[in-house]
C-alpha positions, 0 to 999 in steps of 0.5 A, spaced: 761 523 139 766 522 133 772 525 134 776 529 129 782 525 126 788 529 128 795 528 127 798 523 132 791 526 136 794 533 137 788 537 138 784 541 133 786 548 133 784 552 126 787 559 128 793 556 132 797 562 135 803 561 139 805 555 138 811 551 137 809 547 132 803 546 128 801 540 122 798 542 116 795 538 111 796 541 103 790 536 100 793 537 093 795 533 087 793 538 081 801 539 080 802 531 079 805 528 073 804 521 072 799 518 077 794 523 081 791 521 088 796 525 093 790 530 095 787 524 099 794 522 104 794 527 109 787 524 110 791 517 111 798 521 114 793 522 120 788 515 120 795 512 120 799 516 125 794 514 131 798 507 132 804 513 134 806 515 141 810 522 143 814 518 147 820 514 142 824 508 144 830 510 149 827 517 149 825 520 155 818 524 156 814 525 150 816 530 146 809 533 146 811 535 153 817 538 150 813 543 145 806 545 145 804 543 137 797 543 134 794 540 129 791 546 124 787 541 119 787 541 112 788 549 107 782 550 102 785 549 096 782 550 089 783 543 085 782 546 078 787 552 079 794 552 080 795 559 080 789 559 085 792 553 089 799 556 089 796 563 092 792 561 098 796 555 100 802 562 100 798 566 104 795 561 109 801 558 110 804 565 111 800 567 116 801 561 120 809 562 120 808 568 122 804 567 128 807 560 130 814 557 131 815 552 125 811 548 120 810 541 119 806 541 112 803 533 110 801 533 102 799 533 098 804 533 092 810 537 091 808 543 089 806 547 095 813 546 098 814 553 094 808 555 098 811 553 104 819 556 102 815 562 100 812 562 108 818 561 110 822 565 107 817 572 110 819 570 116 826 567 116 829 570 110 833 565 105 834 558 108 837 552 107 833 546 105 834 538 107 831 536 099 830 528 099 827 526 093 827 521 087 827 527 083 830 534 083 824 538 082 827 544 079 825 542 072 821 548 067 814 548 067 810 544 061 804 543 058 802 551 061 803 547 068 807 554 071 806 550 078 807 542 078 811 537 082 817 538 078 817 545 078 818 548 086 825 548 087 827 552 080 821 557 083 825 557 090 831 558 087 829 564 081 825 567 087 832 567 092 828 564 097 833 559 099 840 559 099 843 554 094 850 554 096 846 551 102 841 546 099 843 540 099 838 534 095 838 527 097 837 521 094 836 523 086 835 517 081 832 514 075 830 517 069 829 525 068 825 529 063 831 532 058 838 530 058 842 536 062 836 536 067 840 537 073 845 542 071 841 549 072 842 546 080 849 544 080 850 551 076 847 554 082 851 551 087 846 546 089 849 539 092 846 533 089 847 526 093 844 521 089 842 514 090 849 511 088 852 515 092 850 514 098 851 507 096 858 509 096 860 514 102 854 511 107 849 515 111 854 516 116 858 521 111 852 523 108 849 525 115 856 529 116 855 532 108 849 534 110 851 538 116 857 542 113 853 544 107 847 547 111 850 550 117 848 553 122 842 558 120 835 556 119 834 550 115 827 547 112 826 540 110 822 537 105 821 530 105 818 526 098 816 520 101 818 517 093 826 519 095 825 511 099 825 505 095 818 502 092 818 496 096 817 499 102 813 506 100 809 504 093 803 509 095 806 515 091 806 518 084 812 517 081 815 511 084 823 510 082 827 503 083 833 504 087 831 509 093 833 508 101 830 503 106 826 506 111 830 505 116 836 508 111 832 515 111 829 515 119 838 515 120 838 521 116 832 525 119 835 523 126 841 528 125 836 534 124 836 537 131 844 538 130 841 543 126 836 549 125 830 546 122 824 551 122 820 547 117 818 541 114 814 537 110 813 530 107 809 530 101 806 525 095 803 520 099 798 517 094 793 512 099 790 509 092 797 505 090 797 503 097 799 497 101 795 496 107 796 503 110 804 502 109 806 507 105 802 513 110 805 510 116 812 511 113 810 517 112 807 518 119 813 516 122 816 521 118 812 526 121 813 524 128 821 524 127 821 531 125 818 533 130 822 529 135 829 533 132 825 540 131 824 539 138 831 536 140 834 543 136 830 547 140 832 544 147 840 545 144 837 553 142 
């Protein structure tokens, strides 16, 4: 008998209550800007993920004996409605965080992170947000697109469900839409990290600015796969030149579970401009990383 494609094989529960971790899947790209596709990688995220296991190098047990997670399947998104998508993905998401522990949401595009934020803030209040990215997304709305991929931050930031003297995003570069473009954050408060200065400080101090900035409440963390460098993820929307190595942004996750994460996402995979399933395994591994240190953080809880 066929069995379903579940993240890292976890089990299939589409009403999970109690758990310590549920993945959910946000199979949408109605927000994308530039090369659409993302509605089909948390598909290619799971298909990917088999070669996984639960327990790392040097590690001990698995970490699915740490935490009961379960896989929650995909939300039923209206492709053609930004509104409609944004307002069920708010209200399904919602109901999983109040009746389990933490989120790992696999896009789809960066749109539904507001979904996300607005779920995590009901239960938590404002939190603080881990942003790595190629791009800032707290840019207007255009073209009548109230809810695209460039907009999720300024919603979060306008409906104060993040605190932005906690919210600190990693890897900014390249071209944006408008000169001034990254002034309504920093006017805000939000730190911005770009991929230059990391460059210059290093992931070493960059792990410690990132600690001191979001710390010790509840942090959420939201991962565009874009914020590393096209050579080693090109299956994505809206690549840009210039990012993290792979291994550079495994290091920064790692220094998760000194903190508080009480949810998390990797989004914008695009399986279409995808090389060899490289792209939704980096992104896999992304998964299982926040795993790990949301597992870690509970243990030092």
């Amino acid at each position: 008998m066929p069995q379903l494609s579940t993240f890292m094989g976890l089990p299939y529960e589409p009403a999970p209550q109690g758990a310590d971790l549920v993945i959910v899947g946000a199979p949408y790209d109605g927000g994308t800007s530039y090369r659409p596709g993302a509605r089909f990688g948390p598909r290619a995220i799971r298909e990917e993920s088999a070669l996984l296991h639960g327990t790392g190098l040097d590690r001990g047990p698995s970490v699915f004996g740490a935490i009961g997670a379960v896989d929650a399947g995909d939300l039923d998104l209206n492709r053609f409605s930004m509104e409609s998508a944004m307002s069920t993905a708010t209200e399904r998401l919602t109901e999983l965080a109040e009746r389990n522990q933490a989120l790992l949401m696999l896009g789809g595009d960066h749109s539904m992170t507001l979904a996300a934020l607005r779920a995590a803030h009901k239960v938590h209040g404002p939190v603080a947000v881990l942003h790595l990215d190629a791009h800032s997304d707290t840019y207007p709305p255009v073209d009548g697109g109230r809810y695209h991929h460039g907009t999720p931050f300024r919603w979060a930031i306008w409906e104060k469900l993040v605190d932005p003297a906690r919210m600190i995003q990693v890897g900014i570069r390249g071209h944006v839409p408008y000169a001034g473009a990254l002034e309504f954050a920093r006017a805000r408060g939000v730190r911005i990290v770009t991929a230059p200065d990391i460059d210059r400080i290093g992931v070493g101090s960059l792990m410690s600015m990132i600690q001191e900035c979001v710390g010790d409440g509840p942090l959420y963390v939201s991962c565009d796969i874009d914020v590393v460098d096209p050579a080693f993820a090109p299956g994505t929307g809206t690549p840009s030149p210039g990012g993290l190595s792979s291994r550079e942004l495994l290091a920064i996750l790692r220094g998760i579970g000194d903190l508080q994460p009480i949810g998390c996402d990797v989004v914008e995979v695009a399986p279409a401009y995808d090389h060899g399933g490289a792209t939704a395994l980096l992104a896999a591994e992304i998964g299982y990383e926040l795993i790990y240190q949301y597992a870690r953080s509970r243990r030092g809880r």
